[in-house]
Backbone as CSV, one residue per row, in Angstrom:
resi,resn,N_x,N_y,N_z,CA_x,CA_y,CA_z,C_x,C_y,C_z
1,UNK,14.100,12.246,-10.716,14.040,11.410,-11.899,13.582,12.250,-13.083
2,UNK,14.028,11.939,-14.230,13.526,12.907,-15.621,12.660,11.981,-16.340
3,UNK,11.777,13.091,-17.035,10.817,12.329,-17.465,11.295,11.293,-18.798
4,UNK,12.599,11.211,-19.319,12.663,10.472,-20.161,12.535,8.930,-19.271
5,UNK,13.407,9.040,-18.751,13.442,7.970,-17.124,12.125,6.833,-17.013
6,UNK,11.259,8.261,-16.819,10.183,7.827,-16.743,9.077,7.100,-17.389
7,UNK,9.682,7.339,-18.865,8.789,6.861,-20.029,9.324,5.579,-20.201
8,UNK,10.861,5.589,-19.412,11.330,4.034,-19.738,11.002,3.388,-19.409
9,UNK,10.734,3.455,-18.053,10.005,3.010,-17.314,8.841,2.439,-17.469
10,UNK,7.733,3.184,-18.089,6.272,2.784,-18.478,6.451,1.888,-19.737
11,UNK,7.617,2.437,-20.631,7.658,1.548,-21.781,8.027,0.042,-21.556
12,UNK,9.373,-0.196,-20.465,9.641,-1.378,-20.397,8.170,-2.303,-19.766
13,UNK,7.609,-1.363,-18.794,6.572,-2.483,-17.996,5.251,-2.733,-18.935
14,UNK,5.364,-1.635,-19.795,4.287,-1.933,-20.562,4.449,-3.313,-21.550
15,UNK,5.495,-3.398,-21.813,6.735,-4.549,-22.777,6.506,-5.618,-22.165
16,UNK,6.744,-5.670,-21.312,6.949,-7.338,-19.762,5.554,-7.565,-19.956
17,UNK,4.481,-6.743,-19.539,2.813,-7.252,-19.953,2.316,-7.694,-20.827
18,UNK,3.055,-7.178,-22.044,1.867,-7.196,-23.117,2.638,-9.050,-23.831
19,UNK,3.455,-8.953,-23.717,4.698,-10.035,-24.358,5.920,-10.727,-23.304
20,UNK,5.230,-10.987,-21.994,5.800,-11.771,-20.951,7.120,-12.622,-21.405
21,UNK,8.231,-12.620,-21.071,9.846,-13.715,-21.184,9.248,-14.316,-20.446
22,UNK,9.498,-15.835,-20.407,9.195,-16.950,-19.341,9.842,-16.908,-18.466
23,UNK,9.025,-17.165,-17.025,9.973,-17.301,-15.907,9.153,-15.750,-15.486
24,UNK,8.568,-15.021,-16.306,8.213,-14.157,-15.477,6.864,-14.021,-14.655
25,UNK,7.213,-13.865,-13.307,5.539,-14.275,-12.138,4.683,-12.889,-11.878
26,UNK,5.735,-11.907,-11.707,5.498,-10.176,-11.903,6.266,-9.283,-11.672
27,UNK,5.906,-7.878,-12.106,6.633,-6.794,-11.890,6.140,-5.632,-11.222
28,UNK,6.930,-4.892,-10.536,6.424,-3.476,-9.999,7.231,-2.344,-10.967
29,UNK,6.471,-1.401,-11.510,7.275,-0.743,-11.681,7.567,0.789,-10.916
30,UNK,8.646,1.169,-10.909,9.242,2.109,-9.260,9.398,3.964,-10.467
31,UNK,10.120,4.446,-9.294,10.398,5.542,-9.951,11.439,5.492,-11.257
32,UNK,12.296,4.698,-11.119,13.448,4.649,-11.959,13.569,3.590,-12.408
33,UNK,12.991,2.296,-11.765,13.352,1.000,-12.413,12.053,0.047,-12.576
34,UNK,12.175,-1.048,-12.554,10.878,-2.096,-12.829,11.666,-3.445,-11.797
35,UNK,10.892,-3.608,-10.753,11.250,-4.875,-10.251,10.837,-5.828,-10.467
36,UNK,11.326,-7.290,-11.294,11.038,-8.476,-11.623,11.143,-9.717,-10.759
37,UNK,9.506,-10.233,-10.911,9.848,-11.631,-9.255,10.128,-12.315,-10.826
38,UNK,11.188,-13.201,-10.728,10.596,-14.734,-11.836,10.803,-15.749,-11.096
39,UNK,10.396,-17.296,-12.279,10.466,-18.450,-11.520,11.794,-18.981,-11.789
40,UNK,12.833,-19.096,-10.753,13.971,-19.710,-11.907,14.173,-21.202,-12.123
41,UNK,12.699,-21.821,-11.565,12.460,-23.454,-12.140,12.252,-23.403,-13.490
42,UNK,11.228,-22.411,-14.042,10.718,-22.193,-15.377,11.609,-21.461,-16.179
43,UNK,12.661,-21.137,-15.762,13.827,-20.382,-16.534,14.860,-20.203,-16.579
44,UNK,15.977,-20.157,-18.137,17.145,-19.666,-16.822,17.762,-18.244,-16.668
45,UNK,17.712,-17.803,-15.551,18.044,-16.480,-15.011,18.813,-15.810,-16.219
46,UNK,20.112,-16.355,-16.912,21.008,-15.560,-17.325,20.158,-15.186,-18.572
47,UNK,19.272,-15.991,-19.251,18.632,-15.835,-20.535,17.878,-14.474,-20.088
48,UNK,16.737,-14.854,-18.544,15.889,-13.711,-18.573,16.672,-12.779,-18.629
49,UNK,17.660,-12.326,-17.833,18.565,-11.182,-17.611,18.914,-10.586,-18.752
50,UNK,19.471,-11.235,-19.312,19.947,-10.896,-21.150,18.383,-10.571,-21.902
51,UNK,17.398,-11.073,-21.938,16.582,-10.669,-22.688,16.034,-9.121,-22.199
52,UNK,15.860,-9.085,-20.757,15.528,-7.734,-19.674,16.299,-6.714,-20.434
53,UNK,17.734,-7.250,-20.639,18.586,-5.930,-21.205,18.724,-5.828,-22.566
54,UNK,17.913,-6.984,-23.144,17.783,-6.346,-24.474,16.471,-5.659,-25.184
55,UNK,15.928,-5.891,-23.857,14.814,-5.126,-24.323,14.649,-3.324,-23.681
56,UNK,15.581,-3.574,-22.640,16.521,-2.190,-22.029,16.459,-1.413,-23.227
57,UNK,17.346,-1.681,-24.047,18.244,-1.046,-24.589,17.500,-0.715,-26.248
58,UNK,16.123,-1.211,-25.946,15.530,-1.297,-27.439,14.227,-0.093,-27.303
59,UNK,13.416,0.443,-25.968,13.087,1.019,-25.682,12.383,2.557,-26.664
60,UNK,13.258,2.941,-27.230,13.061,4.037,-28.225,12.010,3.910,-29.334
61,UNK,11.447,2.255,-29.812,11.045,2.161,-30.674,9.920,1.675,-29.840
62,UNK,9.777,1.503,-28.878,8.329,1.473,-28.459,7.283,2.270,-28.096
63,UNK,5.946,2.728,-28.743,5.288,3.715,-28.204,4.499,3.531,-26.769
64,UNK,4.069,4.644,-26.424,3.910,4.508,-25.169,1.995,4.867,-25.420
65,UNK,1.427,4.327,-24.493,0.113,4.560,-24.461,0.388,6.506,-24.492
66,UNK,-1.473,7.022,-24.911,-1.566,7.939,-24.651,-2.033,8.324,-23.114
67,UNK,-1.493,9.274,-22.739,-1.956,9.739,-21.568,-3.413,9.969,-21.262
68,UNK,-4.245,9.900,-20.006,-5.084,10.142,-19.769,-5.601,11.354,-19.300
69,UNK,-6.564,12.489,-18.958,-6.498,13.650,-18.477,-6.941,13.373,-17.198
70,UNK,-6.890,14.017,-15.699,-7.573,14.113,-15.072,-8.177,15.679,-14.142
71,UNK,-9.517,15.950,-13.736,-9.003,17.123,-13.130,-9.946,16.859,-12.097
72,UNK,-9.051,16.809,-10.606,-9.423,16.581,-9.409,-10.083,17.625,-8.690
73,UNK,-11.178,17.644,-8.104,-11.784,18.808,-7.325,-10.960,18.856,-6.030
74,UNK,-11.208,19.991,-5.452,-9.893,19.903,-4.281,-10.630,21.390,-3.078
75,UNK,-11.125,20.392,-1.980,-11.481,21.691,-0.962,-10.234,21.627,-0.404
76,UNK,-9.834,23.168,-0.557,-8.194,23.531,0.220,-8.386,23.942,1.580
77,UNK,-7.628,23.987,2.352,-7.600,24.355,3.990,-8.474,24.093,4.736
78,UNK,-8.795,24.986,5.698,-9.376,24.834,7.001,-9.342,23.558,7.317
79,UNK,-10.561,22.246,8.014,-10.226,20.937,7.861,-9.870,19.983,7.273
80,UNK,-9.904,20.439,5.957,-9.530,19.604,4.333,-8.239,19.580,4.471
81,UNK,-7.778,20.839,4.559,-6.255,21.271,4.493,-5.190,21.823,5.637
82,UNK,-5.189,21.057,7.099,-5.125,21.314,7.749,-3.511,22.137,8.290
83,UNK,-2.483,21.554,6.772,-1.009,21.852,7.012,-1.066,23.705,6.024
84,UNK,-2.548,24.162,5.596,-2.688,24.772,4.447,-1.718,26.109,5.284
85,UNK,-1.576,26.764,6.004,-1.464,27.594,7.311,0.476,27.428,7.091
86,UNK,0.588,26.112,7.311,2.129,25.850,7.840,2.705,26.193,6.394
87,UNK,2.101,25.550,5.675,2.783,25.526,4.207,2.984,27.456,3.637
88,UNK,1.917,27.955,3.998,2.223,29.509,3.468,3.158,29.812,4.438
89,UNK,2.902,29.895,5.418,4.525,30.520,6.234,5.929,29.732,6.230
90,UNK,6.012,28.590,5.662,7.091,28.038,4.818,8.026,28.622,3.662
91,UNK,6.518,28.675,2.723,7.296,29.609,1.020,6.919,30.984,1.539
92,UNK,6.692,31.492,2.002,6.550,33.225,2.351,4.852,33.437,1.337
93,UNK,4.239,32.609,1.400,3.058,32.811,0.053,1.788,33.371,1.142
94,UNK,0.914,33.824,0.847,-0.277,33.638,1.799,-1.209,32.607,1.090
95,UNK,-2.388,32.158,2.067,-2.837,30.868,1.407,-3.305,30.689,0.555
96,UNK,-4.055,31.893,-0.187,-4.631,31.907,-1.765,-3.494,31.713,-2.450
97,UNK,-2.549,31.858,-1.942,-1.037,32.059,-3.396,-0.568,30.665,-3.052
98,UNK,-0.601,30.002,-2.185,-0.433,28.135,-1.966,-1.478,27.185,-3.042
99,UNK,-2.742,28.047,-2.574,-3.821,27.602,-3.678,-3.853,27.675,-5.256
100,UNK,-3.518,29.133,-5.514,-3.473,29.117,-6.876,-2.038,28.641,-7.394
101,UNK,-0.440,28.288,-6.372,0.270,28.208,-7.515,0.046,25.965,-7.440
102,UNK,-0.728,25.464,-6.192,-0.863,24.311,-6.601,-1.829,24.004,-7.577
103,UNK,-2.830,24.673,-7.662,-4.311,24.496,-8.529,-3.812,25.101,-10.047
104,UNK,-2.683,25.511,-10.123,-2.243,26.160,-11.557,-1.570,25.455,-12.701
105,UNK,-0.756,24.045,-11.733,0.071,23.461,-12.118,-0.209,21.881,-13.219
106,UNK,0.203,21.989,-14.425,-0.136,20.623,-14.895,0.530,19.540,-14.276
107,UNK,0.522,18.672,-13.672,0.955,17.238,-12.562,0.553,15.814,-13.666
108,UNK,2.177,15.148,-13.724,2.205,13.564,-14.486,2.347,12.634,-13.220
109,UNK,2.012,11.549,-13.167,1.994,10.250,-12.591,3.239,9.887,-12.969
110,UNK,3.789,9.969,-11.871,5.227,9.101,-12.367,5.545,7.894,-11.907
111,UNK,4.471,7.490,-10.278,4.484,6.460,-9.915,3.415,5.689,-8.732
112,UNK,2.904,4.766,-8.923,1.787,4.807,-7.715,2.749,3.622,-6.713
113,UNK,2.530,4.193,-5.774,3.055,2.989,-4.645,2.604,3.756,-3.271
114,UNK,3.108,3.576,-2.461,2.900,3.978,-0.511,1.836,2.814,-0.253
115,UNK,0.566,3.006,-0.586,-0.570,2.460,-0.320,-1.239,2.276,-1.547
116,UNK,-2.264,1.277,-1.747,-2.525,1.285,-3.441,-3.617,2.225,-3.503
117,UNK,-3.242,2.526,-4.891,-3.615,3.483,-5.928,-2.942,4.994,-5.395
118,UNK,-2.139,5.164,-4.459,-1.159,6.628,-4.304,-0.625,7.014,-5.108
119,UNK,-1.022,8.097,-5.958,0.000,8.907,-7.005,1.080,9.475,-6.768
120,UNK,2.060,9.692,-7.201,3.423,10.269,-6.943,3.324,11.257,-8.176
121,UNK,3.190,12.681,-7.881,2.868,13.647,-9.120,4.229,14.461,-9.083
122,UNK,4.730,14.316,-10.246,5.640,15.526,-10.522,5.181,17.036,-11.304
123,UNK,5.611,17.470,-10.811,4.946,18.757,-11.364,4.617,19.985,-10.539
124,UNK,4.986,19.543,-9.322,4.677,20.856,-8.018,5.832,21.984,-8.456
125,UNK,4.909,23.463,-7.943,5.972,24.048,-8.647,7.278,24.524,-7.679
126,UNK,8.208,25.223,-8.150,9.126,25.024,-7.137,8.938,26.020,-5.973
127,UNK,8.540,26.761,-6.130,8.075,27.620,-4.567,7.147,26.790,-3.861
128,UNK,6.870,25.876,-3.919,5.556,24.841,-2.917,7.093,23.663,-2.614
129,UNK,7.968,23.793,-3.204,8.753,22.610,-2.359,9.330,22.973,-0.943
130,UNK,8.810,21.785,-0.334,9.232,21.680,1.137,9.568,20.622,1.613
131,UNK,10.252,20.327,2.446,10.325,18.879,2.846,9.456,18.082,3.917
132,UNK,9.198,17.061,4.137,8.446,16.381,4.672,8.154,16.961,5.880
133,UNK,6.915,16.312,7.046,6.923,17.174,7.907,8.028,16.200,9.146
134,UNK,8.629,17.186,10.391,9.528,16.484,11.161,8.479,15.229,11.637
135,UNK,7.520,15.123,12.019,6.951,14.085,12.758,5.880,14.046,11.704
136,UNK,5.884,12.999,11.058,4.705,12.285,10.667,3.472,11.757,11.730
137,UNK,2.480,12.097,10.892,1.084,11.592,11.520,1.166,10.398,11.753
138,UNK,0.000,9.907,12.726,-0.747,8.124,12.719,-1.775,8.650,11.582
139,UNK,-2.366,9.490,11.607,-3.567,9.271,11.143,-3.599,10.511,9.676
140,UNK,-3.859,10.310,8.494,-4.394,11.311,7.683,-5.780,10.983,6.682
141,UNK,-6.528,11.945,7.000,-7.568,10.749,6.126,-7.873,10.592,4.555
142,UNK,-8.193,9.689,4.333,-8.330,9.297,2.790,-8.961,10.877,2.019
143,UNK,-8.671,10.626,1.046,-8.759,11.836,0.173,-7.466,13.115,0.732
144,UNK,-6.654,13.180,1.108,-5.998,14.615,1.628,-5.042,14.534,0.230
145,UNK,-5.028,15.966,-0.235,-3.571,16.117,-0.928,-2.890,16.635,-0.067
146,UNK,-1.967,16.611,-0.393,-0.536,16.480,0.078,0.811,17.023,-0.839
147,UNK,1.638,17.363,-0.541,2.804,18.366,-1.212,4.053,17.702,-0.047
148,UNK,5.257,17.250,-0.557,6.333,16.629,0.183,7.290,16.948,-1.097
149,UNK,8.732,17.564,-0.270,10.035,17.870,-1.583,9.626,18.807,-2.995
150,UNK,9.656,17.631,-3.644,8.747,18.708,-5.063,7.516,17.600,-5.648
151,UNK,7.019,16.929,-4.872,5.949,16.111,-5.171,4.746,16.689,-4.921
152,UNK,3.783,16.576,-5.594,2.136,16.656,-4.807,1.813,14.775,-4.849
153,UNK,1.010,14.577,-4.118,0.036,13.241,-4.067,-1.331,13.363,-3.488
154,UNK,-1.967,12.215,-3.140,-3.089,12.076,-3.072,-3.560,10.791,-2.015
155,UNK,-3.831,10.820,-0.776,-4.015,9.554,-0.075,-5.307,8.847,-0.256
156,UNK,-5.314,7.447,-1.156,-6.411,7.100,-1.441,-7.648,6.620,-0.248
157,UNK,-6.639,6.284,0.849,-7.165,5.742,2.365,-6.279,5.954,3.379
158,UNK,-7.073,6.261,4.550,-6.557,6.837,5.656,-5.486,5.880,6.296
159,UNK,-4.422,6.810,6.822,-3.122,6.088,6.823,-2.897,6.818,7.538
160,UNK,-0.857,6.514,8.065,-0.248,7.579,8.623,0.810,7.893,7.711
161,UNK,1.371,8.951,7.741,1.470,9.751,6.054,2.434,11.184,6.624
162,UNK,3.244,11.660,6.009,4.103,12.674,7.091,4.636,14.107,5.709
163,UNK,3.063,13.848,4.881,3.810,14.920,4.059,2.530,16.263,3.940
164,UNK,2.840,17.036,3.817,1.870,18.853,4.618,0.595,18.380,3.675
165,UNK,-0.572,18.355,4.239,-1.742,18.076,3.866,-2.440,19.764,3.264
166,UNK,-2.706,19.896,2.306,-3.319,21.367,2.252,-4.547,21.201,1.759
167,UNK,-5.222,20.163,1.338,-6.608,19.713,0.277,-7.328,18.346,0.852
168,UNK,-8.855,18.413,0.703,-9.070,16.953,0.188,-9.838,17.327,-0.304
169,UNK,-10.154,16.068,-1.537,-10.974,15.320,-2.358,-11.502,14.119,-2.362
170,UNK,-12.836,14.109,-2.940,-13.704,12.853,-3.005,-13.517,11.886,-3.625
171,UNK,-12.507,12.393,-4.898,-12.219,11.633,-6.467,-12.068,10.479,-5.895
172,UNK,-12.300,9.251,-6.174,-11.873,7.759,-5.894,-10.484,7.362,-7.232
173,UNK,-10.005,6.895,-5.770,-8.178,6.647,-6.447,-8.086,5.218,-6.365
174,UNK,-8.903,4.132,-5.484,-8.731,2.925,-5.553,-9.865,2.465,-5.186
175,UNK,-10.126,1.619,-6.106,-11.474,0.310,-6.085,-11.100,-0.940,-6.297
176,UNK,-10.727,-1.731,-5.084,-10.608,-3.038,-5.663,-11.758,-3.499,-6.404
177,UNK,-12.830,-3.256,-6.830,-14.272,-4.169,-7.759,-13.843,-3.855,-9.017
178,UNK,-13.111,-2.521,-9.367,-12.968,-2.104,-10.409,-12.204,-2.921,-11.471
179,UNK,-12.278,-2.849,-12.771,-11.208,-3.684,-13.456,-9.814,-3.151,-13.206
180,UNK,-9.573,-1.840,-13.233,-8.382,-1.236,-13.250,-8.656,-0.606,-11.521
181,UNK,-7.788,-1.101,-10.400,-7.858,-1.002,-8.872,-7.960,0.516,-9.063
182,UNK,-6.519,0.802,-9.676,-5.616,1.984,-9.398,-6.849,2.497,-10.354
183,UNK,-7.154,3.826,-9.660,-8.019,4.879,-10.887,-6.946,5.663,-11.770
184,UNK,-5.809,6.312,-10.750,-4.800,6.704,-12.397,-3.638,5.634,-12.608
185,UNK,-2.816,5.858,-13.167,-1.756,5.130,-14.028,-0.385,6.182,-14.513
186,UNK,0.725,5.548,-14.139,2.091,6.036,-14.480,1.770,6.875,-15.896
187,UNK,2.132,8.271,-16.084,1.801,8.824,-17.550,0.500,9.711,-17.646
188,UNK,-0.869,9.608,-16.631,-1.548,10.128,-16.511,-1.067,11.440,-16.156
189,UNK,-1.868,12.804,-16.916,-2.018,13.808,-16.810,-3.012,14.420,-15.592
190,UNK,-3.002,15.299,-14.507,-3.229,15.302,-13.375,-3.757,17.151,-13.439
191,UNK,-4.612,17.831,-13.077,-4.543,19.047,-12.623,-5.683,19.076,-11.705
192,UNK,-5.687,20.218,-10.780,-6.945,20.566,-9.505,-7.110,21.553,-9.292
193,UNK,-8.582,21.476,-9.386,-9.638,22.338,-9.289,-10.242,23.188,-7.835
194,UNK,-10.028,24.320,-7.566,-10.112,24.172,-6.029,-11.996,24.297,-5.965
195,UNK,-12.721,23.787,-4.731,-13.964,23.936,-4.592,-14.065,24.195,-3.585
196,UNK,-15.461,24.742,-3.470,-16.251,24.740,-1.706,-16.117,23.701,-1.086
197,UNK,-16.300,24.036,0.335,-16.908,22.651,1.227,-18.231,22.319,0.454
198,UNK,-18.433,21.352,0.402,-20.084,20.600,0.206,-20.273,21.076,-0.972
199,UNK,-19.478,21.253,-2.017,-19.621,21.026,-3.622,-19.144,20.186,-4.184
């Protein structure tokens, strides 16, 4: 997906929130599109549809929030990073060169979904792309980054999850008490910091 794509994306859902068409109950918004539940007692479909695409198509004149910064601490390998090993004999890198070209890279939010508050970061660089692993885990635990295709992410809670783990972090990615669950947001600016164990 390109990042213009992407801004459409944030722009339309930002649009549907702030200034709701009737009939609308909610939306997700995805990598490329925005999925709309409505009511079609409270509406009629062809109106919402037509208004959806006219607000499609109007897009350009809407600004988009500013981005947020973030910079994630990140213990790489040994138990943190347990795929850290597989992943250098993948790109031909040794593991400091896995470390510094992921810890080098500026990373946007392009989409949270899997589990809530999961970032979907574009921005991995292209010698760290790999594809998923053949057998996915049951188990990865909360906090692991992760690198899958040309993505990095972030597992907010332990799951089963099938993409090369090389990091974790403490950062909290989801609080339901919080006002905002998700700690980042589609558009957020993303980079990581590598640290010690027990720093």
């Amino acid at each position: 997906m390109t990042a213009g794509a992407a801004r459409d994306v944030r722009r339309l859902a930002a649009w549907l929130r702030e200034d709701a068409p009737a009939g609308l109950v909610d939306l997700n918004p995805g990598y490329a599109s925005v999925l709309v539940r409505y009511d079609p007692v409270t509406c009629d479909p062809e109106a919402l549809s037509a208004e959806l695409g006219r607000r499609a198509g109007a897009l350009s004149a809407r600004r988009e929030r500013e981005p947020r910064s973030f910079e994630i601490p990140v213990r790489y390998g040994g138990a943190d990073g347990f795929d850290l090993a597989d992943v250098a004999r993948e790109t031909g890198l040794d593991e400091d060169g896995v470390i510094e070209a992921h810890a080098s890279a500026l990373y946007e939010v392009r989409f949270i979904g899997f589990s809530p508050g999961f970032p979907y970061l574009a921005g991995l660089p292209e010698r760290l792309h790999m594809a998923r692993r053949a057998s996915p885990r049951h188990h990865v635990p909360a906090g692991s980054v992760a690198i899958a295709g040309a993505q990095a992410g972030i597992y907010p809670c332990a799951s089963p999850g099938g993409w090369s783990v090389i990091g974790r972090t403490d950062f909290t990615l989801f609080d339901p008490a919080a006002s905002a669950a998700a700690t980042l947001a589609p558009g957020d600016r993303v980079t990581f910091r590598p640290v010690r164990s027990g720093a």
